[in-house]
C-alpha positions as CSV (number, residue, x, y, z in Angstrom):
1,X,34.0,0.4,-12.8
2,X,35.1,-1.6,-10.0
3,X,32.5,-2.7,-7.5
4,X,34.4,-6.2,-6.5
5,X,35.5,-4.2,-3.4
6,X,32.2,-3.5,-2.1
7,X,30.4,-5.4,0.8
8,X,27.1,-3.3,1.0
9,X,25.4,-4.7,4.3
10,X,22.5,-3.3,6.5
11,X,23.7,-0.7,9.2
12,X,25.3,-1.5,12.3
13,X,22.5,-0.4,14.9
14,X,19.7,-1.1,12.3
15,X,18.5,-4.3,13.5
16,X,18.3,-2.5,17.1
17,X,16.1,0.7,15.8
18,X,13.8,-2.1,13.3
19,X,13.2,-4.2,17.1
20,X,12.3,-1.3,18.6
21,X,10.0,-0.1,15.8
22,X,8.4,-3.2,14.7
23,X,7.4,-4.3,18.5
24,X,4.7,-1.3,18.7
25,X,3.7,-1.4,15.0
26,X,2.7,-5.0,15.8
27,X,0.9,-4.8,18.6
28,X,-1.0,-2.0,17.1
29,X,-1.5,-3.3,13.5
30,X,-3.0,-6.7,15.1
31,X,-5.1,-5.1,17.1
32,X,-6.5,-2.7,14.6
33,X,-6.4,-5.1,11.4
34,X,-8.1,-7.8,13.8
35,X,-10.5,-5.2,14.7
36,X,-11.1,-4.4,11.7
37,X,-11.5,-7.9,10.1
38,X,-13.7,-9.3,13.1
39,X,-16.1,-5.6,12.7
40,X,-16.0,-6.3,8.5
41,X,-16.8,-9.9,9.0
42,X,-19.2,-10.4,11.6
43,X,-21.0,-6.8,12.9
44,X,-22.1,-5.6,9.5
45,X,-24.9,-6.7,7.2
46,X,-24.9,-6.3,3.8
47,X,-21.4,-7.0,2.2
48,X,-20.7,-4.0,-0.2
49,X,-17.8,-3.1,-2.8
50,X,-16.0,-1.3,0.3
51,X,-16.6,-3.8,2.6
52,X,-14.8,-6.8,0.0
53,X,-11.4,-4.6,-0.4
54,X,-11.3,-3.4,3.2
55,X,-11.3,-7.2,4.3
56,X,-8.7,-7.8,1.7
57,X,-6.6,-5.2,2.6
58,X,-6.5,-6.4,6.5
59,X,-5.3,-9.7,5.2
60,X,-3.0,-8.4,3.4
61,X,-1.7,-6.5,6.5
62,X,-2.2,-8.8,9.0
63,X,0.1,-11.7,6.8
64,X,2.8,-8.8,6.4
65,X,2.7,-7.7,10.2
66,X,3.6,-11.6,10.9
67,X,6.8,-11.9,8.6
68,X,8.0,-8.8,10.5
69,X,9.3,-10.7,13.6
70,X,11.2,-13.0,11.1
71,X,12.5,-10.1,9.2
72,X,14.2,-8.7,12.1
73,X,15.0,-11.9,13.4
74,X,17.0,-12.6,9.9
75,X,19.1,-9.2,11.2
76,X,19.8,-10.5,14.3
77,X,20.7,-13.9,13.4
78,X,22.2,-13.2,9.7
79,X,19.9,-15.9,8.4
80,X,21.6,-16.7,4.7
81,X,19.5,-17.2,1.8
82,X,17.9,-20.7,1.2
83,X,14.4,-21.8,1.4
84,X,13.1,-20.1,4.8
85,X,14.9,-16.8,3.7
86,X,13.1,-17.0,0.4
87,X,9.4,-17.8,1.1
88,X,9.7,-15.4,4.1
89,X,10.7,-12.8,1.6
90,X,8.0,-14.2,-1.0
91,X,5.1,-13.3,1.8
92,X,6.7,-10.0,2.8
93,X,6.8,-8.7,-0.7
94,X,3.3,-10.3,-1.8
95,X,1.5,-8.9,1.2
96,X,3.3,-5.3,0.6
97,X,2.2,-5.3,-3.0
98,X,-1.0,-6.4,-2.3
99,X,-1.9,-3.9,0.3
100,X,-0.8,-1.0,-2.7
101,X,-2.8,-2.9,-5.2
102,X,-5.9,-3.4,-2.4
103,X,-5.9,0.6,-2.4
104,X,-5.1,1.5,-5.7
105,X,-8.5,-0.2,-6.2
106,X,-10.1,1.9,-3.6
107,X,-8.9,5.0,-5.0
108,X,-9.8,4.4,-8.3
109,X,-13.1,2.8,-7.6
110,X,-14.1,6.3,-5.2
111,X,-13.3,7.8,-8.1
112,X,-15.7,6.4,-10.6
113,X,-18.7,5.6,-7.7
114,X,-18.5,9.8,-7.8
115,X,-17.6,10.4,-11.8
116,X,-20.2,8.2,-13.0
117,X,-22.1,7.4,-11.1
118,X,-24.8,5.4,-13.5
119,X,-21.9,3.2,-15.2
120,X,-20.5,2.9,-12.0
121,X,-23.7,1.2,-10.7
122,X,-24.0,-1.1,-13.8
123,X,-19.9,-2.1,-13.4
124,X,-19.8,-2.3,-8.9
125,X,-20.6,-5.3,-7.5
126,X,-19.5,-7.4,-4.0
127,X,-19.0,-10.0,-6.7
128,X,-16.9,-8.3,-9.1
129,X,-14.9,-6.7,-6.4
130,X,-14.1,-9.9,-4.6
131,X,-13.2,-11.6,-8.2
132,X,-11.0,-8.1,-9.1
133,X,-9.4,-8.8,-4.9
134,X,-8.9,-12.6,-6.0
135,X,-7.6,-11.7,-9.3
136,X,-5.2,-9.4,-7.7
137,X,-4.4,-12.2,-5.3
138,X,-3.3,-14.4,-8.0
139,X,-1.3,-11.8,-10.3
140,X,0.7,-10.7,-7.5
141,X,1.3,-14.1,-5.8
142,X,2.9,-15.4,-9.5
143,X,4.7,-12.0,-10.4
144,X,6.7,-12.4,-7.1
145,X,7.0,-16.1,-7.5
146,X,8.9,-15.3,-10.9
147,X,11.1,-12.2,-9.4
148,X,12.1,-14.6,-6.6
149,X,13.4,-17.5,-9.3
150,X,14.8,-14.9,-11.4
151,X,17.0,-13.3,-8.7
152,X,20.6,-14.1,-8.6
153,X,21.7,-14.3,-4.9
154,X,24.3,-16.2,-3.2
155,X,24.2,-18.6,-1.5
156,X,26.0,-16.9,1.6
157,X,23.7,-13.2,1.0
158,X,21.9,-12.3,3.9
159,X,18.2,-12.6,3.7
160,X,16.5,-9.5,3.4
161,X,19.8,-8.0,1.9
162,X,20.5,-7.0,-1.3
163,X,24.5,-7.3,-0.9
164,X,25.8,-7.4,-4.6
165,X,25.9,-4.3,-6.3
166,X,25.4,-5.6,-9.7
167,X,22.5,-3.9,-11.3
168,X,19.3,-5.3,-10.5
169,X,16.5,-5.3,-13.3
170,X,14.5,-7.6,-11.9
171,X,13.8,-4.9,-9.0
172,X,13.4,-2.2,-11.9
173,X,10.9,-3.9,-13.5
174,X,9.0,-4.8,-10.1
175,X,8.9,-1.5,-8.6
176,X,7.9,0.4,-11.9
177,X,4.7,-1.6,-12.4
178,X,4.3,-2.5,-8.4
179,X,4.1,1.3,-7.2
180,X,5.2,3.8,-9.9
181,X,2.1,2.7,-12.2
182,X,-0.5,2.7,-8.8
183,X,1.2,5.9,-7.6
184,X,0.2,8.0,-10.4
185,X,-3.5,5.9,-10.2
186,X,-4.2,6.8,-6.8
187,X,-2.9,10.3,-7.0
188,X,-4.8,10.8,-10.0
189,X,-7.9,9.5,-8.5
190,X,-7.9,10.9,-5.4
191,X,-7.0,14.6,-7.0
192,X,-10.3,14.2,-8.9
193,X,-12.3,12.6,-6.6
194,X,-11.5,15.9,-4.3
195,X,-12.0,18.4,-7.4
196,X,-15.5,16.8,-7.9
197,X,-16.1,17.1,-3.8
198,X,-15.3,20.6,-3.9
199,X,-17.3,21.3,-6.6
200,X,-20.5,19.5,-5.1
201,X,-19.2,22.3,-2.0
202,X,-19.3,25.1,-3.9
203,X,-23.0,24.2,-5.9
204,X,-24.4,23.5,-2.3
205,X,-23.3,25.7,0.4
206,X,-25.5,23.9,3.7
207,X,-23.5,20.6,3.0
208,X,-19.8,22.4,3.5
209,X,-19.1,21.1,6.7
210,X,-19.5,17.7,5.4
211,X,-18.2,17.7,2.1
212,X,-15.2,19.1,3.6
213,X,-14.7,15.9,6.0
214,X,-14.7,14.0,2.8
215,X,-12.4,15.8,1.2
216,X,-9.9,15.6,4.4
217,X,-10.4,11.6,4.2
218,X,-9.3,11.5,0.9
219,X,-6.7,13.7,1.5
220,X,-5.3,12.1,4.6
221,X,-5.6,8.4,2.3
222,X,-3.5,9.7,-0.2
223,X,-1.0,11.5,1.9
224,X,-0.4,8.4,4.3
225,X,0.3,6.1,1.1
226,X,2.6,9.0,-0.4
227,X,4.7,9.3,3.3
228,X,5.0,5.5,3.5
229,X,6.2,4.2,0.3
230,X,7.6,6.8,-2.2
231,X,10.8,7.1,0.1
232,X,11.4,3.3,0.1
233,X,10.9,2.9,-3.7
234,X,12.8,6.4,-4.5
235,X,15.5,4.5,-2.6
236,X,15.2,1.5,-4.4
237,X,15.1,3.5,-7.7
238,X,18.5,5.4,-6.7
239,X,19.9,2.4,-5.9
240,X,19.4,1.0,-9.2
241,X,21.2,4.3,-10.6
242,X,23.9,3.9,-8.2
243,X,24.9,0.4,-8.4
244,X,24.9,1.1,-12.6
245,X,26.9,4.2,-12.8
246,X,28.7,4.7,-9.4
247,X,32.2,3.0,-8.4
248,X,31.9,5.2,-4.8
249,X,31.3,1.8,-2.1
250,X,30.3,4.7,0.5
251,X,27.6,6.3,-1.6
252,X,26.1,2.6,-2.2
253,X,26.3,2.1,1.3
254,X,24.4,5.2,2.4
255,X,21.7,4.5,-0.4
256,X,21.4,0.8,1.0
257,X,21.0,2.4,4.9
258,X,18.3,4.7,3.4
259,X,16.3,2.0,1.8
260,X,16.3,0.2,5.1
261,X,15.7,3.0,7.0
262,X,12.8,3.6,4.4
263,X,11.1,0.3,4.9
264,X,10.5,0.5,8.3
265,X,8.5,3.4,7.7
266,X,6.5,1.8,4.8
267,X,5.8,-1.0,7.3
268,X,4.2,1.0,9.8
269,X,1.2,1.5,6.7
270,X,-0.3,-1.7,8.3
271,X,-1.7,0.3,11.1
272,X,-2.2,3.5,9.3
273,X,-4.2,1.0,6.8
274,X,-7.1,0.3,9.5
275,X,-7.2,4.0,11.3
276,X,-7.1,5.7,7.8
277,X,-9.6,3.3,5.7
278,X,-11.6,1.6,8.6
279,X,-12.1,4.1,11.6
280,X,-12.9,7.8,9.3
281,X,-14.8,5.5,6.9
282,X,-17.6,5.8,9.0
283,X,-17.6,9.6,9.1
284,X,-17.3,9.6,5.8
285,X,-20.0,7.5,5.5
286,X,-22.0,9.8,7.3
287,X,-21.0,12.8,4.8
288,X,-21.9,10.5,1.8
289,X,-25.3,10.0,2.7
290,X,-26.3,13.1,3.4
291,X,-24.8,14.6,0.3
292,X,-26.4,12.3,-2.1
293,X,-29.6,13.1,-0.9
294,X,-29.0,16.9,-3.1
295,X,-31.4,17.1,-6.1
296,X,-28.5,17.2,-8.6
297,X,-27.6,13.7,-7.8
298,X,-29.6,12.4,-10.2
299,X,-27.7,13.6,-12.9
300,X,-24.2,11.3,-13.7
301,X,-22.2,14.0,-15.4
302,X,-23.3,16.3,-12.8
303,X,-24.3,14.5,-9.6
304,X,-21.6,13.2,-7.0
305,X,-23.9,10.3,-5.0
306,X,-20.8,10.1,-2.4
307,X,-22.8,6.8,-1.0
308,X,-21.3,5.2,-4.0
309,X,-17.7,5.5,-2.3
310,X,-18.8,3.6,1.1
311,X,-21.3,0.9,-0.3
């Protein structure tokens, strides 16, 4: 097939509608992440499994809120690929993988705090969860580091622009492991963690009320990371299809527009982040105190001691 033909850029208007997205999303994702890390840092006491990937997950948002004014700067300006471009890029993609690592963790560490909770207790710590944050850290700072020296661009490719249309495995084997793989952990842990919550409902009737807000929390923290990043890496998975098995320029073109239009909504998880994970966890706080007061709490195939989730 011939794809020589091809010159698959960003959309016309798109650096217009990204300026006037990005400008509210980062005023409001400071704010709130800064908030957040200045609440997590300095008003609270004890430091607490929670505490150690909430703080983590800020930075991780905060650092990605700041490459957003060079990202749609590089639009504007058609910045080419070289060494700005890339370690712009580098901290865009490590601080966007990190955040989905930061809560897949969350997720699957809810899950076990209410599953299990007696080897939960032996395996949680603020130590091991900052080791498992800086371990995290580490992996996905080398990971993209390799992608990046792997990549073939040109040296006249825009930055932030995948422009060839030559099959990209590098981004196949990124996306599978960097959100397919924590996709199906978060969904899978969240599911459960509201089966167990429902349950707990059901054997106590006077705590409804406030298992149900616990059950919405979860809810709304798996829904907000399905809405913001399964269209951008769908998009990124059809584009691999496309550029392999499709000669149509047009149909490339309208892939690449969706994947852009895609991110920007992805982006905008850096303020859903603090509101979804920061602001309700103290309500659901709340609801996990009271409910793991209930005399079947002592039991760990049984019990659910939902203070396990926030501490």
């Amino acid at each position: 097939m011939n794809h020589s033909n091809c010159n698959v850029t960003a959309y016309e208007g798109f650096s217009l509608v990204q300026l006037s997205v990005y400008i509210p999303v980062l005023i409001l994702g400071i704010v709130l992440n800064v908030l957040a890390l200045c609440v997590f840092c300095c008003k609270l006491g004890k430091w607490t499994e929670t505490r150690v990937y909430m703080v983590n997950l800020a930075v991780a948002d905060c650092l990605l809120l700041f490459t957003l004014p060079f990202k749609t700067l590089s639009q504007f300006q058609q910045l080419k690929v070289g060494g700005w471009c890339l370690l712009l890029e580098g901290g865009y993609f490590i601080n966007r993988f990190m955040s989905i690592g930061i809560i897949t963790i969350i997720a699957a560490d809810r899950y076990l705090a209410i599953k299990y909770p007696l080897r939960a207790k032996a395996l949680r710590s603020p130590l091991k969860a900052a080791f498992a944050s800086g371990l995290l850290w580490i992996v996905i700072i080398c990971e993209v580091s390799i992608i990046k020296s792997l990549e073939d661009r040109r040296q006249d490719d825009l930055c932030f622009e995948k422009s060839s249309v030559t099959p990209s495995v590098v981004t196949l084997c990124t996306i599978i492991p960097g959100f397919f793989v924590p996709l199906l952990i978060v969904s899978y842990c969240s599911i459960r963690t509201i089966a167990e919550l429902m349950r707990k409902k059901n054997e106590n009737g006077h705590n409804e009320k406030l298992t149900r807000k616990a059950v919405y929390i979860v809810s709304a923290n798996m829904a907000v990371f399905i809405i913001c990043f399964l269209p951008l890496y769908l998009g990124h998975l059809l584009r691999f299809i496309m550029d392999s098995m499709s000669s149509d320029c047009s149909s490339i073109q309208s892939i690449n527009n969706f994947v852009h239009f895609a991110s920007i909504v992805a982006n905008t998880n850096c303020c859903l982040d603090a509101i979804c994970y920061y602001f309700v966890n103290k309500e659901f706080k709340e609801a996990s105190s009271k409910l793991a007061k209930t005399k079947s709490d002592a039991s760990e195939e049984g019990g659910i001691p939902l203070s396990q989730v926030t501490h």
